[in-house]
N, C-alpha and C positions, 0 to 999 in steps of 0.2 A: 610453612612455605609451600604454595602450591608447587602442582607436579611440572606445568606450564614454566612457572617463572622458574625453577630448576632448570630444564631444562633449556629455556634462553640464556641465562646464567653460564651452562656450561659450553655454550657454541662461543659467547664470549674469550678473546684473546684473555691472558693473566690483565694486563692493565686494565681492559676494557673491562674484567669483572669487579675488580677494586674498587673501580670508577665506579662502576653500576651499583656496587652496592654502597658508595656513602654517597652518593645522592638518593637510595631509596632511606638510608637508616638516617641522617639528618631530615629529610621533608616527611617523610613517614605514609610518602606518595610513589607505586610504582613508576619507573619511567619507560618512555616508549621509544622518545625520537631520542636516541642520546647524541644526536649531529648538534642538539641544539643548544645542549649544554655545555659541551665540550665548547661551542662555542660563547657562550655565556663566562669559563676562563680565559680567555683570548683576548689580554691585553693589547692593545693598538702597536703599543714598541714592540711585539712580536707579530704581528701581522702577516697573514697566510693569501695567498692568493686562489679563489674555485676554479673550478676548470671554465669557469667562464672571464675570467681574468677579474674578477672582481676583489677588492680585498676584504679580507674577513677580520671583523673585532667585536667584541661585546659593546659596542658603543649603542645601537640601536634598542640589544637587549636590555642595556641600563636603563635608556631613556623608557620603558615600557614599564620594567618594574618599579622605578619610581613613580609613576604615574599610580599602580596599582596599590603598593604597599603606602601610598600617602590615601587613599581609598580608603582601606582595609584600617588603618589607624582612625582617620578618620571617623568610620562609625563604630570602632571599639569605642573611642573618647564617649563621642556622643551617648551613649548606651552606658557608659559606665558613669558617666558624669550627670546625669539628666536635671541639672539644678543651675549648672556654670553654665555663663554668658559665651558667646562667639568668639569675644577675646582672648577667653583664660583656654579655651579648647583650640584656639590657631596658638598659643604660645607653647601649649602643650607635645602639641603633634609637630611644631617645628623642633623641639627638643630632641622627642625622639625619632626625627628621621633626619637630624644634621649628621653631617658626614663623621666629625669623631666618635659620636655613641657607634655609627654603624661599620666603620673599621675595627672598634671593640670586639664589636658583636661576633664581625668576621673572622677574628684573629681567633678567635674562642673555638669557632665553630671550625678552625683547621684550615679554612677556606687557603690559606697561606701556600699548601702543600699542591693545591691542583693548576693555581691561576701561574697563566704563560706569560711570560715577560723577556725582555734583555735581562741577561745574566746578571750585568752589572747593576739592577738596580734590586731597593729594599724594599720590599712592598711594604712592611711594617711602618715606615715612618712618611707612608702617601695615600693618598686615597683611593689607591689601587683597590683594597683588598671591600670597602665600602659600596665600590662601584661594581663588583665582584656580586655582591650580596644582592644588589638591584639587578642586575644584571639576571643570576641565578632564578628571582622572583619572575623576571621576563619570560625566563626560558620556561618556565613552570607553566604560565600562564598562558604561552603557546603549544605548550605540549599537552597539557590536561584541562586550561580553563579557567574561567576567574574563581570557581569553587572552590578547584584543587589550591586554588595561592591562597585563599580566606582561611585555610584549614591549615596549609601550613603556618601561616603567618598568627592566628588564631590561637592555634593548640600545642605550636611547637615556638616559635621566633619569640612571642611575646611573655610567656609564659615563664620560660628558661632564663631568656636573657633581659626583661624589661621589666623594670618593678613599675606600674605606672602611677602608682601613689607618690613613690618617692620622686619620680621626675617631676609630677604634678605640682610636687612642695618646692622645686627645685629654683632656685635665683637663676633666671638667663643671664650670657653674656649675648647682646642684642647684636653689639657689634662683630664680635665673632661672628655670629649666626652668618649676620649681613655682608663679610667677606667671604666664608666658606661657598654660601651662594653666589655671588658673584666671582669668582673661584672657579665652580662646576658649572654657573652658567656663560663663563667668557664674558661677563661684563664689566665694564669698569667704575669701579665705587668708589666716590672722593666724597672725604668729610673734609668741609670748610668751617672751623669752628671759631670764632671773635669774643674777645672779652666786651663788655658792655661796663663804662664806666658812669659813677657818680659823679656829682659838679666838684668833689674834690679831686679828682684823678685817680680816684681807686677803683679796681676790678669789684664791683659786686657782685656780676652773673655772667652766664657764660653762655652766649646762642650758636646753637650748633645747626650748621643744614649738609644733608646730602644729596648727592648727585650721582643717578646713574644712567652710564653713557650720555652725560652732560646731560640729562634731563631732570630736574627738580622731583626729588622724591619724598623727603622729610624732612623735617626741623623740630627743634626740643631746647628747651633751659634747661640750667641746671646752677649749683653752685660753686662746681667747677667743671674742668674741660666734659671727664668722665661723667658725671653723670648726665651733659649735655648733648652727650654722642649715642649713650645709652637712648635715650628719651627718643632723639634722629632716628637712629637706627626701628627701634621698635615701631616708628610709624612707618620706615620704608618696609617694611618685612610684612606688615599689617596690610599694606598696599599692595604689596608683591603678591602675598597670597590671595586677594581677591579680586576675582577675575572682572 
């Protein structure tokens, strides 16, 4: 440990050194502005006001490191997969960047112990601690840069916690996916699914369409409801993700 970061180390308050150092020993990145991480914990239900009366939450910082860590996934797949189609590498990278692997992730990584919230709630069973993890990514990214988040995300996040073979092999649940997103994105997703009958009156297949924010997004067969919602859902998520 240099003599420098000793030395800021110890002007550090007890807390503030705690803090400073598991955010250096998880990213494996000194940090500089620690205003930005602390804020990167700062759940909404806890919300602080600056001296300019503005209210402070990690909501801006989430939206940034999602942005970056879907990047960063992004040309891991690519790069590691150099054979698979468009398809199999968007179904991949929405694997691992839906919200339950990344509350996992976070639980793991302690993240639980720093993030602010109302007393009363559990971050374990929300996606507090998920949004937590983007968030954190954010804050990285404006404190040191898109290199510093490549290397953490790189050499520490994927390494550790993401096998990416076995996600790769993994069976999606599409519709899951496709509520979780519309979930973190505030939109609203209806699945209309109808049985399609033969001349005798039996159900032989099942057409599924969806709808987000009343705007037509996918449709799928199947030969029942499930796997006609499955088929739906994978063509809105397929659409969603390309711009």
């Amino acid at each position: 440990m240099s003599k420098t970061l000793l030395h800021i180390i110890k002007l550090l308050p007890f807390k503030g050194k705690k803090f400073y150092g598991f955010i250096w020993s998880l990213t494996g990145i000194r940090p500089k502005r620690m205003d930005v991480y602390r804020l990167a914990f700062a759940h909404k239900s806890a919300m602080q006001k600056s001296k300019r009366k503005e209210l402070l939450n990690n909501e801006r910082l989430e939206f940034l490191g999602d942005a970056v860590l879907g990047a960063v996934v992004a040309e891991e797949l690519y790069n590691k997969f150099p054979h698979k189609n468009e398809g199999f590498l968007t179904k991949t990278r929405s694997r691992i960047v839906n919200r339950s692997l990344l509350n996992n992730i976070a639980l793991q990584m302690h993240l639980d112990k720093w993030v602010k919230t109302q007393a009363q709630i559990d971050v374990a069973h929300t996606s507090i601690l998920g949004d937590a993890l983007e968030a954190l990514i954010g804050a990285l990214y404006v404190d040191r840069g898109y290199g510093a988040c490549r290397r953490f995300i790189t050499r520490r996040l994927i390494p550790k916690y993401i096998n990416l073979q076995r996600v790769a092999r993994k069976d999606t649940n599409y519709k899951s996916l496709l509520i979780e997103w519309g979930q973190k994105n505030k939109a609203d997703v209806q699945f209309i699914t109808e049985e399609q009958h033969d001349a005798d009156g039996l159900a032989t297949r099942f057409h599924a369409k969806i709808l987000v924010n009343e705007n037509y997004s996918g449709q799928g067969e199947g030969l029942s409801k499930k796997e006609a919602q499955q088929h739906a859902a994978h063509q809105a998520l397929l659409k969603i993700d390309t711009p």
